[in-house]
C-alpha positions as CSV (number, residue, x, y, z in Angstrom):
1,X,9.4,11.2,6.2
2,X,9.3,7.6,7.6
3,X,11.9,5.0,7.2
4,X,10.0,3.2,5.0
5,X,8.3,5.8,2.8
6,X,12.6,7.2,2.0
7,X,12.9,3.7,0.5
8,X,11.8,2.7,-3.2
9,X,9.7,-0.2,-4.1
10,X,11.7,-3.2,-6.0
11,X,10.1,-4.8,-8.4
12,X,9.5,-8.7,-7.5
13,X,10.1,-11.4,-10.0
14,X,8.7,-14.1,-8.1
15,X,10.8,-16.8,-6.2
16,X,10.8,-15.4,-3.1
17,X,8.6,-15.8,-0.2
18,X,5.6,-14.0,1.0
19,X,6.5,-12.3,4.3
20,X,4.8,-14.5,7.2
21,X,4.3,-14.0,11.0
22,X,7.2,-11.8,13.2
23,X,8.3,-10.8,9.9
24,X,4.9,-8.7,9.3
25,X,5.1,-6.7,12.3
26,X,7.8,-4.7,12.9
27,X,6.9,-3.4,9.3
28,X,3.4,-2.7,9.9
29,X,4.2,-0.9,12.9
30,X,5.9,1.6,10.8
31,X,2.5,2.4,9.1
32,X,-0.9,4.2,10.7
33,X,-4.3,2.4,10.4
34,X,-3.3,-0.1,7.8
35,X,-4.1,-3.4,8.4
36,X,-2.9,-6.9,8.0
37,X,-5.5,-9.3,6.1
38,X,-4.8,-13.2,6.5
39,X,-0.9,-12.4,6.3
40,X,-2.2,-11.8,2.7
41,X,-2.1,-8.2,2.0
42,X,-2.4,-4.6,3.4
43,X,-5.8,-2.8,3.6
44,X,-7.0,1.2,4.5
45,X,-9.9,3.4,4.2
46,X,-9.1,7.1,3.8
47,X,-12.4,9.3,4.2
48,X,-13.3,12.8,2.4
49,X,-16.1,15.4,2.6
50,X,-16.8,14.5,-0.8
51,X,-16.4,12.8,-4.1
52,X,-13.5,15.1,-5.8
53,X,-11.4,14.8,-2.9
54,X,-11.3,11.3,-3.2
55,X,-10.7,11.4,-6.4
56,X,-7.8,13.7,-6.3
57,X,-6.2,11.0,-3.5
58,X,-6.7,8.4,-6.3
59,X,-5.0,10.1,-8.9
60,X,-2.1,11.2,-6.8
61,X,-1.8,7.2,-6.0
62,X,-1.9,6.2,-9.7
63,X,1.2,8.8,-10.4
64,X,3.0,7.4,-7.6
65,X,2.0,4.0,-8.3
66,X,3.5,4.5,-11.6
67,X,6.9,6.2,-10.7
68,X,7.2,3.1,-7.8
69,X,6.3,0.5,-10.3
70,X,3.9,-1.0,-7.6
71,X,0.3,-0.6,-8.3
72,X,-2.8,-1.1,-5.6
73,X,-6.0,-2.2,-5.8
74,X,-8.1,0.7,-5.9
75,X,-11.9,1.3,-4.7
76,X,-13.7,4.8,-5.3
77,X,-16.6,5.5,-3.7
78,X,-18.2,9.1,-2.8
79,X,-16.4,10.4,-0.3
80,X,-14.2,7.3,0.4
81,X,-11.1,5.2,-0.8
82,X,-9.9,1.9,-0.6
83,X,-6.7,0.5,-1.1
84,X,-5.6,-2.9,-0.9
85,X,-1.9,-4.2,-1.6
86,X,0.1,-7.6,-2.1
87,X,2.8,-8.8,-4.5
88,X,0.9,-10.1,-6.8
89,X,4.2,-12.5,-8.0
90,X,4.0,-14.1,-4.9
91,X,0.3,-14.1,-3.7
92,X,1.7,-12.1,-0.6
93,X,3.5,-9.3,1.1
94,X,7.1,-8.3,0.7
95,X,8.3,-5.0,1.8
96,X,7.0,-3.2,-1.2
97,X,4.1,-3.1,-0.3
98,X,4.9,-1.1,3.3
99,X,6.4,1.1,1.1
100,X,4.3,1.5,-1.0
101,X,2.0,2.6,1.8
102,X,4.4,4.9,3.7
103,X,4.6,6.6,0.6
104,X,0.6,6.6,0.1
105,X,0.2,8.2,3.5
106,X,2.5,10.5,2.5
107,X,0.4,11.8,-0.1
């Protein structure tokens, strides 16, 4: 288990800043083949042999999403899954959202 995925998402209320620059990386290094988009939000494509596969990875992110209170923007296709996430109270990262994908790579 990571350090991040042991941790629980907090919900935001707004108010506080996106996380910017030297702040994104030592967070993102904690994560494998997610990405940083425009300082924006986190990205990843997870690959199966087929469509039920990806669909059972979908499901299992919608329970978790759920029990974290943090829910991603999600994209089935056959064999394939997207997930984007931000803080959608401040247009941005915070550190739910590493979290939140410690604990999806977890799945």
């Amino acid at each position: 288990m990571s350090k991040l995925s042991a941790q629980n998402c907090v919900a935001c209320r707004g108010g506080v800043p996106a996380l910017k620059g030297d702040a994104i990386g030592p967070l993102l290094s904690q994560l494998e083949g997610w990405k940083v988009v425009d300082e924006h939000h986190l990205t990843k494509i997870f690959s199966f042999p087929d469509f039920a596969q990806a669909l059972a990875l979908v499901n299992r992110v919608g329970e978790l999403a759920e029990e974290q209170g943090h829910h991603p923007d999600i994209t089935l296709r056959w064999g394939e899954v997207g997930i984007d996430l931000w803080t959608h109270k401040v247009d941005g990262l915070t550190e739910s959202d590493f979290i939140m994908a410690a604990k999806i790579d977890e799945l």
